[in-house]
C-alpha positions in Angstrom: 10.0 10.5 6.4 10.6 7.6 3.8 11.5 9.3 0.0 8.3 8.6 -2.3 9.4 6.0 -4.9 7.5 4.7 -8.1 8.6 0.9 -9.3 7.9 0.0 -12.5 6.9 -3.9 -13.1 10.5 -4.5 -14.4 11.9 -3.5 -11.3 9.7 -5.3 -9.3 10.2 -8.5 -11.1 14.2 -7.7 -10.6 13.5 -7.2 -6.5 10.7 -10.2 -6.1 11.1 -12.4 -8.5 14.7 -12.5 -10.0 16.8 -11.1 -6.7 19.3 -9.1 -9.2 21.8 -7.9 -7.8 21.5 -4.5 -9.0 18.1 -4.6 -7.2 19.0 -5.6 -3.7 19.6 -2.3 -2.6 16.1 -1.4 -3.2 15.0 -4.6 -2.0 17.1 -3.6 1.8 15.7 -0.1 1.5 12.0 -1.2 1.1 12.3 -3.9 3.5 13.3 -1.4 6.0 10.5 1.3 5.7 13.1 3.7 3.7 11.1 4.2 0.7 7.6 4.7 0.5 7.0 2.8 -2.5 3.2 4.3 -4.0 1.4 2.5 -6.3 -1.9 1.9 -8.1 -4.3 -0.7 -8.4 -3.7 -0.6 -12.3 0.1 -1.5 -11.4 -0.8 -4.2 -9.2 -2.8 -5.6 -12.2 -0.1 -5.3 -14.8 1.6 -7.3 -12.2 -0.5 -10.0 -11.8 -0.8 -10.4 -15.6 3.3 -10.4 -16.4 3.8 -13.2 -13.9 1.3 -15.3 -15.7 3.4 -14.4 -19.1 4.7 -17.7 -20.6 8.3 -16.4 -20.4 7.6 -16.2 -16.1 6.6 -18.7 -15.2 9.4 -20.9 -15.0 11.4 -18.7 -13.8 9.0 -18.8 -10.9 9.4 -22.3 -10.8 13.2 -21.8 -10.9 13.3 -19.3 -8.1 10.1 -22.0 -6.1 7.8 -18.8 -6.2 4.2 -18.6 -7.2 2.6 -15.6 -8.0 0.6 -14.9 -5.2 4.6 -14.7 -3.2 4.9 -12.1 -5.6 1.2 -10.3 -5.4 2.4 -11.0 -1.2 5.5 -8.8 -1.2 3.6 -5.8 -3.6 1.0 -5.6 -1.0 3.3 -6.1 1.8 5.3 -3.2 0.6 3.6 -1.0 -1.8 1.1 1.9 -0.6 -1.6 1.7 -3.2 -2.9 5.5 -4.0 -5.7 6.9 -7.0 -4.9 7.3 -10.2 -2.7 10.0 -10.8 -4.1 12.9 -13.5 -1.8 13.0 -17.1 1.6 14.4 -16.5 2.4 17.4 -18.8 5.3 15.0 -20.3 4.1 12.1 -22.1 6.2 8.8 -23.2 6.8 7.5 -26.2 5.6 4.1 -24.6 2.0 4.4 -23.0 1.8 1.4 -21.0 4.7 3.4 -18.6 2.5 6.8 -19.1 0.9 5.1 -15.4 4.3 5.3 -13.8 5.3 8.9 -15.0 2.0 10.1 -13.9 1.9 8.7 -10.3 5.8 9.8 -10.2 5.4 13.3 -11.4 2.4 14.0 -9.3 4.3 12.9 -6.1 7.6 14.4 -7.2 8.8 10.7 -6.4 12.2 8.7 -7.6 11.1 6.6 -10.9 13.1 3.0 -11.1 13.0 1.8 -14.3 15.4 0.1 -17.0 12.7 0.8 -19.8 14.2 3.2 -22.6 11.2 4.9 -23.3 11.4 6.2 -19.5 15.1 6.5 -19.1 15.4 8.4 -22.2 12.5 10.9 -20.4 15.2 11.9 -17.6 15.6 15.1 -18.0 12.4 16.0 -18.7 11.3 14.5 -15.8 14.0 16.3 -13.7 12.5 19.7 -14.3 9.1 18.0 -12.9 10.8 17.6 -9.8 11.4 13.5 -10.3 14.1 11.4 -11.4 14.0 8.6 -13.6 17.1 6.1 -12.7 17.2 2.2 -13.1 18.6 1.6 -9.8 19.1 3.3 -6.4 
């Protein structure tokens, strides 16, 4: 049974859009049906608005992506799933309160290289999920 993973839109960027190194690893394992990477429709949004940030875009240019290519892979790859109630540990940063929710409610492997999250490790670890920035 693939391991339950939760990406935050960093990571995805790094996997889809940037092909970091550090990220193809991930990129193999979801490509392969490894990880079952859940996700919510809130993500996908915050997605969709950070490749039309003015810093993006020409880096999709540089790498001859559009957005939807991006969008494409997400739903190629990503299992979309409700909402996840508030975790009992809260971040410091609330736009990743979405990811440590959905992680901590399916005890899932949480990629991210934010510090707010990274910093939350072992908290998290007693919740049954760890927070790493790569695989």
């Amino acid at each position: 049974m693939p391991e339950p993973i939760v990406l935050d839109t960093n990571i995805v960027l790094d996997v889809f859009v940037f092909s970091d190194a550090a990220a193809l690893p991930l990129r193999r394992a979801l490509q392969a049906g490894e990880l079952d990477w859940l996700a919510t429709r809130a993500m996908r949004d915050e997605l969709a608005r950070v490749l039309a940030y003015p810093q993006i875009v020409p880096r999709l240019v540089f790498y001859q992506l559009a957005a939807d290519d991006v969008l494409a892979a997400f739903d190629r790859h990503a299992r979309l799933t409700e909402v996840a109630a508030k975790a009992s540990v809260t971040c410091s940063d609330a736009d990743d309160q979405k990811f440590i929710d959905l992680a901590v409610a399916h005890q899932a492997r949480l990629l991210s290289k934010d510090r707010a999250v990274i910093s939350m490790a072992k908290r998290l670890l007693a919740h049954g999920v760890r927070a790493q920035s790569t695989i």
